[in-house]
C-alpha positions as CSV (number, residue, x, y, z in Angstrom):
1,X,-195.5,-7.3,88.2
2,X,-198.8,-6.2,89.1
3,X,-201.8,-6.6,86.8
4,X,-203.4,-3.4,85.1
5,X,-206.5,-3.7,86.5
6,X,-204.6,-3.9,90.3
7,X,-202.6,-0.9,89.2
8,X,-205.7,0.7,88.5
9,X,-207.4,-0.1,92.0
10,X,-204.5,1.0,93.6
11,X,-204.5,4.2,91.7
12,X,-208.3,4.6,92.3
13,X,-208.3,6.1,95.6
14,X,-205.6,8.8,95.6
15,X,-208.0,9.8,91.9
16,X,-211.2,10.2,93.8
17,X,-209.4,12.3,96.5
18,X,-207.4,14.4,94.0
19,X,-211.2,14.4,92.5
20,X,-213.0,15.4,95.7
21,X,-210.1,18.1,96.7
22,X,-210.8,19.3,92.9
23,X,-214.7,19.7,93.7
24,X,-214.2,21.1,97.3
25,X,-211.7,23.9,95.8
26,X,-214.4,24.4,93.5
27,X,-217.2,25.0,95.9
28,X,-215.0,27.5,98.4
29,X,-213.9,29.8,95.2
30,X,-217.3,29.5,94.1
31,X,-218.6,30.2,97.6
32,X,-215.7,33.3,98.1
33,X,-217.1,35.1,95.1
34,X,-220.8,34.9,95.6
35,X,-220.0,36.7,98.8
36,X,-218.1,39.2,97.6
37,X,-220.5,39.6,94.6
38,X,-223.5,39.6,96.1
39,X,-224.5,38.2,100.0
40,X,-222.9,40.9,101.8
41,X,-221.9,44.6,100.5
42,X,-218.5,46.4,102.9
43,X,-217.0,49.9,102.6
44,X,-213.9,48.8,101.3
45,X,-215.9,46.7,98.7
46,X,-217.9,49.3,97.1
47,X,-216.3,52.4,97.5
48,X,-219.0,55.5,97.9
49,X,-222.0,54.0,95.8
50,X,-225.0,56.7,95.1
51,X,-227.5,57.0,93.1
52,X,-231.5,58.8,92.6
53,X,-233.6,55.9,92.1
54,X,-237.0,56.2,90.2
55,X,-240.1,53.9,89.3
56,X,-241.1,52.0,86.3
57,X,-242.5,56.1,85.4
58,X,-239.7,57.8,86.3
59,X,-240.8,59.2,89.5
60,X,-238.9,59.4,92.4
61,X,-239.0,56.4,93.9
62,X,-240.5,56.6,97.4
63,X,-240.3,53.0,99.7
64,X,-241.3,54.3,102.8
65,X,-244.0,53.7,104.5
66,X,-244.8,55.9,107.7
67,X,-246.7,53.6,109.6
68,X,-247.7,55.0,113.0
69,X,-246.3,53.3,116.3
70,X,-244.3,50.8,113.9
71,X,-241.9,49.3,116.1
72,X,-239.4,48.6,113.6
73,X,-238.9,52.5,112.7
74,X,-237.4,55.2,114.5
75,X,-238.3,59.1,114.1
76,X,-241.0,61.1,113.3
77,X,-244.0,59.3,110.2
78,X,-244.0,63.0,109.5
79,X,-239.9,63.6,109.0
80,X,-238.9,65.2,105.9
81,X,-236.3,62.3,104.7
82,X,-236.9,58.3,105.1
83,X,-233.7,56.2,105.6
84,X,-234.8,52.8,104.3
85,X,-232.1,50.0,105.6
86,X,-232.4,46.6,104.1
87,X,-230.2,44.3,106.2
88,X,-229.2,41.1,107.8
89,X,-228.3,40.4,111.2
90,X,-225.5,37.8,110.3
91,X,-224.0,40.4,108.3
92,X,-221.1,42.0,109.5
93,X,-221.3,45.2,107.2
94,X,-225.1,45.9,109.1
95,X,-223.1,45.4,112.3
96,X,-220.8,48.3,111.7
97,X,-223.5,50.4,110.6
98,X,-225.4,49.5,113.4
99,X,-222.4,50.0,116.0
100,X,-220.7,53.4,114.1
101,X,-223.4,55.2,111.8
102,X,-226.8,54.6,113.1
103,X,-226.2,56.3,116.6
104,X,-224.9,59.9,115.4
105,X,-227.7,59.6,112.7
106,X,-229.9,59.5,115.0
107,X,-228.9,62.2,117.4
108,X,-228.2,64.6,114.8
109,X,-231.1,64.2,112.4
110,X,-234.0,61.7,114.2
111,X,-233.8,63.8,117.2
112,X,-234.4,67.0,115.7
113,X,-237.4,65.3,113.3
114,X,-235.7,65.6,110.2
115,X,-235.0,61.9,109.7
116,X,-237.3,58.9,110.5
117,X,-235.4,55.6,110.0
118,X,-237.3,52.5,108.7
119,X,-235.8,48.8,109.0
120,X,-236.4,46.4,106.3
121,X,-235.2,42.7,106.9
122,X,-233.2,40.9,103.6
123,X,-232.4,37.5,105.1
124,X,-229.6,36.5,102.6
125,X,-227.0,34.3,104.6
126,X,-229.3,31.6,105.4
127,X,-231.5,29.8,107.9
128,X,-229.6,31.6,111.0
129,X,-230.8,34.8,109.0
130,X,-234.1,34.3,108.2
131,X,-234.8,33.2,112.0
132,X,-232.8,35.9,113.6
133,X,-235.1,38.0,112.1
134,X,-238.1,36.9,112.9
135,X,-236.9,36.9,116.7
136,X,-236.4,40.6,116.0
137,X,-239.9,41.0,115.1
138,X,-241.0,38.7,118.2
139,X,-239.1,41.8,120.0
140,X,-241.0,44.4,117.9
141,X,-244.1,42.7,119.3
142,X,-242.7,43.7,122.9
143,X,-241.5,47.0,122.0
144,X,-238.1,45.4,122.4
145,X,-237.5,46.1,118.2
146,X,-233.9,48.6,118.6
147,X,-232.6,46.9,121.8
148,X,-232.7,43.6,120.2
149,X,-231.4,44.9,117.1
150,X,-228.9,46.5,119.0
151,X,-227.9,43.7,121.4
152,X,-227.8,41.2,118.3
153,X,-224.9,43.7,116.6
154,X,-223.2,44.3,119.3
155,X,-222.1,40.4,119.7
156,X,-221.3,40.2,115.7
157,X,-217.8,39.5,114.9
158,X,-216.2,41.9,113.0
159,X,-215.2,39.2,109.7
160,X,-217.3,36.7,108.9
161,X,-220.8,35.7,110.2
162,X,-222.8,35.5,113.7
163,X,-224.1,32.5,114.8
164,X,-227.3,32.9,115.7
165,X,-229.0,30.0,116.4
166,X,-232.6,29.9,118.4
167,X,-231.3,29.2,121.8
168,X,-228.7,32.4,121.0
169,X,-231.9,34.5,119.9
170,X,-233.4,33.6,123.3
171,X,-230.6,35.1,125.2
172,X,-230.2,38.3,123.1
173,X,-234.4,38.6,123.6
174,X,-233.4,38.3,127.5
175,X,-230.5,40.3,127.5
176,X,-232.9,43.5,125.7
177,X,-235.0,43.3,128.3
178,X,-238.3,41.6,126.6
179,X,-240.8,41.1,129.2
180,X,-242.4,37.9,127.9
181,X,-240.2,35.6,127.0
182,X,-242.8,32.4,126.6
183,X,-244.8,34.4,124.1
184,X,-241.5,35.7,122.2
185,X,-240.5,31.6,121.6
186,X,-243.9,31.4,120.3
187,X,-243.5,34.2,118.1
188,X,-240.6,32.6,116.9
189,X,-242.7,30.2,115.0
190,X,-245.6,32.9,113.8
191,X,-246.3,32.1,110.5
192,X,-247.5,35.8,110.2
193,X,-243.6,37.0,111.5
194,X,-241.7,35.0,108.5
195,X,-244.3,36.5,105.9
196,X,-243.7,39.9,107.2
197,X,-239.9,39.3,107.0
198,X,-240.6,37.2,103.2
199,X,-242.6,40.1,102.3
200,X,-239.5,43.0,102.9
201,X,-237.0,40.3,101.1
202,X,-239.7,40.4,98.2
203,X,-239.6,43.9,98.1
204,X,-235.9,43.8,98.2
205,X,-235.8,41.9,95.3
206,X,-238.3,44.0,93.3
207,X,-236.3,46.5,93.6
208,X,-232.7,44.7,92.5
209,X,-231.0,44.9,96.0
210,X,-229.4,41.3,96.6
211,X,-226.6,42.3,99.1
212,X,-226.5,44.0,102.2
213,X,-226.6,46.3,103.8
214,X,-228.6,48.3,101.1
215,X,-230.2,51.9,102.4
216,X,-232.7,54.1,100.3
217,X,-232.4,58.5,101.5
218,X,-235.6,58.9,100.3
219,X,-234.8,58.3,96.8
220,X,-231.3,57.9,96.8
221,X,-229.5,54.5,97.0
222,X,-226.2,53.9,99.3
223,X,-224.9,50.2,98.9
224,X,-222.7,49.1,101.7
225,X,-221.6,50.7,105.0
226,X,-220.7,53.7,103.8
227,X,-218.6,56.3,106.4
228,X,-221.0,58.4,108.3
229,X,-220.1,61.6,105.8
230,X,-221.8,60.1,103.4
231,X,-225.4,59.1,105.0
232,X,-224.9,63.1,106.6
233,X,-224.6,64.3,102.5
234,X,-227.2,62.4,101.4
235,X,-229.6,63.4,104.3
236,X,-228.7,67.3,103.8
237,X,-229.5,66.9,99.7
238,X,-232.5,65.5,100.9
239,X,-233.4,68.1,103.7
240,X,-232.9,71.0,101.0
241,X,-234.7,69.1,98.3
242,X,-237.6,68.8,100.7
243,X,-237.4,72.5,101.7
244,X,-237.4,73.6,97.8
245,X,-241.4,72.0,97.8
């Protein structure tokens, strides 16, 4: 008969795996709801989410910022209504925005000069993230902003998150057609790029938004990648709030 304490060594193992799996279980149910919760925000997740928003006074709250020849914006500094879009390139929910929403928005309303669109970038799944949107920004600097954006959501898979790491950024920078492709891997390590993108994820935060995508009609917040009827309602309630001035 074996000794306790060899019946306990041989039990030892199978506990720290029984242990480990316990831990590992853990982490992934862990992991599973802080996505849900919080990293990324889908249609089928939030439903139709509205709301005015207003500043520490109670005024409307107005985040745009109309700045002339701003390569990350699209429309008119002038346009009656601002879409503010805080996103993510890994996330999947900005992908079908990108892919299905943004393009009829634009034709219908940014054409005609009633809507100027202004990207924010809200790095919240990771390294990849934060990097990816830099590069976007090293496109911006080449007035390569919206293909690059464009040619880095048209690859995203439709569950789960792109992998985007640098050499991948290279080849989307190619692929949109920016001209300089030495100074956009320098860019890629600009100090002055990742404060511009800390400084939108700061302003994120300020304003509670911890998931994306997260959009702003003027002063009305959309979580999520809402169906294209509701971006068109909340651009028209802006268009005749704007008129009623």
């Amino acid at each position: 008969m074996p000794s306790p304490s060899t019946s306990t060594s041989r039990r030892r193992p199978w506990t720290l795996v029984i242990a480990a799996l316990g831990i590992g279980i853990l982490m992934l149910l862990v992991g599973i709801f802080a996505y849900q919760g919080g990293a990324s925000q889908g249609a089928s997740d939030t439903g139709s989410s509205s709301q005015g928003s207003t500043d520490s006074e109670g005024a409307p709250l107005d985040m745009s910022r109309r700045i002339a020849d701003d390569p990350t914006a699209l429309g008119a500094v002038d346009a009656p209504v601002v879409l503010v879009e805080y996103a993510d390139y890994r996330c999947p929910f900005c992908a079908v925005f990108s892919r299905e929403t943004l393009p009829p928005l634009v034709e219908k309303y940014v054409e005609s000069g009633d809507l100027r669109v202004e990207w924010r970038d809200l790095p919240v799944l990771g390294g990849q993230s934060s990097m990816a949107a830099v590069a976007g920004r090293a496109a911006g600097n080449q007035d390569k902003f919206w293909e690059f954006n464009e040619a880095a959501f048209a690859v995203a898979p439709e569950r789960g998150h792109a992998d985007l790491p640098r050499e991948r950024l290279v080849e989307l920078a190619e692929e949109s057609g920016v001209p300089d492709m030495a100074q956009f891997e320098a860019d890629l390590d600009s100090k002055e790029l990742q404060q511009s993108v800390a400084e939108d994820a700061q302003e994120a935060a300020a304003l509670g938004a911890t998931g994306t995508p997260t959009f702003l009609v003027n002063d009305t917040a959309l979580i999520g990648a809402q169906p294209l009827e509701t971006f068109e309602e909340a651009i028209e309630a802006a268009l005749k709030t704007a008129d009623a001035k």
